[in-house]
PAVO-757837 format. One record per atom (N, C-alpha, C): z, x, y. Coordinates in steps of 0.1 Angstrom, whole numbers, plus 2048, in hexadecimal, padded with zeros to 3 digits. Each point is the difference from the previous one (the first is absolute). Layout:
% PAVO-757837
ZXY ...
***
This chain:
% PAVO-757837
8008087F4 8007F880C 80080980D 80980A7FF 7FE80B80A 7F6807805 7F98027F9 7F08027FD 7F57FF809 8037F37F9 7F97F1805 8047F980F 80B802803 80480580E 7FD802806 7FE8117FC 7FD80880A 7F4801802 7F67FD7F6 7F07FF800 7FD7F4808 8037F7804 7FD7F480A 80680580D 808805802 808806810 7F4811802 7FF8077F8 7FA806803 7ED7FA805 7FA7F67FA 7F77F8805 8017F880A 8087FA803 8027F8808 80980580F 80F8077FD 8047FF811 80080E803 7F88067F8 800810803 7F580080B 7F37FB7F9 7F980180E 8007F880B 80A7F3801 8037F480B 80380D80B 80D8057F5 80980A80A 7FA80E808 7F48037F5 7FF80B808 7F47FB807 7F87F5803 7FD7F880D 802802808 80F7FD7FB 8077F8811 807810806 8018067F8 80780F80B 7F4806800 7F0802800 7F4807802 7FB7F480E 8087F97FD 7F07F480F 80380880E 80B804805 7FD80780C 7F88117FE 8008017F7 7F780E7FC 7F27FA803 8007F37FB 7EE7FD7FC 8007FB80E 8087F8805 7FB7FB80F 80180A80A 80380D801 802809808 80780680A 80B7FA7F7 80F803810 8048097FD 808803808 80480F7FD 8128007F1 7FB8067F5 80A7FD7F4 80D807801 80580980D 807809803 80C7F680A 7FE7F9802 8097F4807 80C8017F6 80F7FF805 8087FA7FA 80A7F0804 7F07FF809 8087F080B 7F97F47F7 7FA8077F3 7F57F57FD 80E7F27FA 7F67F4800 8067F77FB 8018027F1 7F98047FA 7FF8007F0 80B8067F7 8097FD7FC 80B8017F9 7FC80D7F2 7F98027FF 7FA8087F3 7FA80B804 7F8802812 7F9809805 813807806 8087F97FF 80780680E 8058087F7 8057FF7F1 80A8067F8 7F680D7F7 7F77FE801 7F78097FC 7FB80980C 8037FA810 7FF80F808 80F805800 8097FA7FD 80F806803 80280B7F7 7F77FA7F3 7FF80B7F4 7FD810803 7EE7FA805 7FE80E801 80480A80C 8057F8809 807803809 80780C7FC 80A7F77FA 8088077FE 80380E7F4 7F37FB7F5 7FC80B7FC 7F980C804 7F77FD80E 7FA80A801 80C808808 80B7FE804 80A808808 8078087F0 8027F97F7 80580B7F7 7FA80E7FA 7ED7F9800 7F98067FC 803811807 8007F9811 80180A80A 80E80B7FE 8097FA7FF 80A8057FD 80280C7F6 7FD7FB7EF 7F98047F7 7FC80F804 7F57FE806 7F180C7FF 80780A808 80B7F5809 80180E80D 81180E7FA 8067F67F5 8098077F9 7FB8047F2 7F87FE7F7 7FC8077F7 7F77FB803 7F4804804 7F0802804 7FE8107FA 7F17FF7FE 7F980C7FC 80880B809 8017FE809 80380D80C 8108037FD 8097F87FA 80A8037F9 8048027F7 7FD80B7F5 8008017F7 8098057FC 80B806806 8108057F8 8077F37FF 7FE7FA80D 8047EE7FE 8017F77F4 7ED8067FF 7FE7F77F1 8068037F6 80480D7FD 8028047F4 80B802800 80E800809 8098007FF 8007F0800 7FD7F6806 8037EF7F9 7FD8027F1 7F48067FD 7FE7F77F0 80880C7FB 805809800 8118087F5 8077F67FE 8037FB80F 80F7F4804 7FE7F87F1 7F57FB807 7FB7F07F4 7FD8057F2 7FF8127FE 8027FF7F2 80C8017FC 80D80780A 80B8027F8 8047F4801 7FD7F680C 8067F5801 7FF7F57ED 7F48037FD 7FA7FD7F4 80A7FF7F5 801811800 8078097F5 80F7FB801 8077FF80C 80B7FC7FE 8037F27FE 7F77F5805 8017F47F9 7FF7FD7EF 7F780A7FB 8007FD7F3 80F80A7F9 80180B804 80A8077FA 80D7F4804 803800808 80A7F97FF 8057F1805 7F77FA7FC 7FE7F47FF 7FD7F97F1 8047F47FE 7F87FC7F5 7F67FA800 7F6805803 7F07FD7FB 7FD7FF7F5 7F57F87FD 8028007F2 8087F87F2 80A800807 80C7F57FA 7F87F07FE 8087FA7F7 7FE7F07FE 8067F980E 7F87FA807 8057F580A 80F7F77FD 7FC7FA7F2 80C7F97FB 8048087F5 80F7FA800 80A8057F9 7FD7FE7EF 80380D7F6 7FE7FA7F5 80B7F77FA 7FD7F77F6 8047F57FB 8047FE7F3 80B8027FB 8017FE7F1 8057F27FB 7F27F97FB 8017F87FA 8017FC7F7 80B80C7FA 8037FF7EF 7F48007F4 7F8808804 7F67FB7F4 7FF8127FE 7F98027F4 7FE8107F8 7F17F87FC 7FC80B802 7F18017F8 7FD80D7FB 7FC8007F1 7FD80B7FA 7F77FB7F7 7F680E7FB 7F68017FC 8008057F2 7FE7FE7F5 8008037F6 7F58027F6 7FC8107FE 7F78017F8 8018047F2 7F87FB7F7 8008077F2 7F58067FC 80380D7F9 7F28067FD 7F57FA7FE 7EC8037FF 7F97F17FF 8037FF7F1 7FA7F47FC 8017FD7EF 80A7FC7FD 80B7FF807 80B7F77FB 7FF7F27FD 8067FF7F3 8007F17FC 8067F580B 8037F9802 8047F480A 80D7FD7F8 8038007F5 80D7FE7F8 80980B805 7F880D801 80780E800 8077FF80F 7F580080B 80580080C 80C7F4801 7FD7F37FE 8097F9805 80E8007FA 8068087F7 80A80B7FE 806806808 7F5808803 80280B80B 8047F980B 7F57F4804 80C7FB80D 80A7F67FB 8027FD7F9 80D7FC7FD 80C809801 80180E7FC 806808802 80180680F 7F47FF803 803803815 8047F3806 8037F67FB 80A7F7804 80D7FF7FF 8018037F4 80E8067FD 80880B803 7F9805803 80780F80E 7FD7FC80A 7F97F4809 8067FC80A 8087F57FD 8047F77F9 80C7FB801 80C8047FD 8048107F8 808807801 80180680F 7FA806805 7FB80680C 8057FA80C 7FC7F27FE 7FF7F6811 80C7F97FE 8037FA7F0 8087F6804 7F57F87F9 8057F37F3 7FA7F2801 8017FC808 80F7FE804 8027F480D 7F880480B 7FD80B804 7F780080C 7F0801803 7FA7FA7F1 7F67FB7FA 7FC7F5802 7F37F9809 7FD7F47FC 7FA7FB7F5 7F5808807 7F08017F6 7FA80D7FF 7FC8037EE 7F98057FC 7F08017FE 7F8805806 7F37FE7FC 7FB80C7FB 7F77F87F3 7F780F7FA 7EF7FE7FF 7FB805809 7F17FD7FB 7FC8107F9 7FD7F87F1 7FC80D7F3 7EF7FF802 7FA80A800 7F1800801 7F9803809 7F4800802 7F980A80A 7FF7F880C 7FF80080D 8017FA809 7EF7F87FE 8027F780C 7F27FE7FC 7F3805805 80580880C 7F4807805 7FD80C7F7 8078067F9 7FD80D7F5 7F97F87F4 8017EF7F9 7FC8017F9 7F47FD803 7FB7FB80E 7F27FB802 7F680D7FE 80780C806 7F880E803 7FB8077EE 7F5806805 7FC8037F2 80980C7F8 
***
């Protein structure tokens, strides 16, 4: 549906909009005004406005002609980097981990085992976790004996 959205707004009020902020370009006033009435021209000169003063700003403290400047900022921004990740947790899980009482383990038997043979075997790796855990702190046991089923589709 998002999609589908955005593919009708992109058809339809993309070019209403960019109309309506191009008509004093196509009728010929001057586009440098910030007295215009147009709500959409005004915030788009305030923009570059005020971009082109950073831009200025920018060039005149690390510009080409400043080049200890420049290269003393980008050190900053790399130790600034290095010390974010060193001692920060980056990297880390957002949320906290969660123990929801559940164990999952994997159990293999050599290939060629009978299905009688292994389900022994896990019977016995049950039985060292109910020594191990606790019955009581046991709900449910599950055993899936046999090959998953994407292994047995594969040749």
């Amino acid at each position: 549906m998002s999609l589908l959205a955005s593919l009708v707004l992109s058809f339809t009020l993309v070019p209403v909009l960019f109309k309506y902020l191009l008509r004093q370009q196509v009728e010929g006033h001057n586009t440098q005004r910030h007295s215009t009435k147009n709500p959409i021209l005004y915030v788009h000169y305030a923009f570059n406005s005020a971009f082109e003063k950073f831009r200025a700003t920018y060039r005149a403290r690390f510009g080409v002609g400043r080049r200890k400047a420049a290269a003393r900022h980008r050190i900053l921004r790399r130790l600034d980097r290095l010390f974010l990740h060193a001692f920060t947790q980056l990297g880390m899980d957002f949320f906290p981990s969660v123990d929801a009482g559940q164990m999952r383990l994997h159990v293999r038997t050599p290939p060629g085992t009978r299905i009688e043979d292994t389900r022994q075997q896990f019977a016995r790796v049950e039985g060292a976790i109910r020594e191990i855990v606790g019955n009581n702190q046991i709900d449910v046991l599950l055993d899936n004996i046999g090959l998953p089923t994407a292994a047995s589709i594969s040749p």
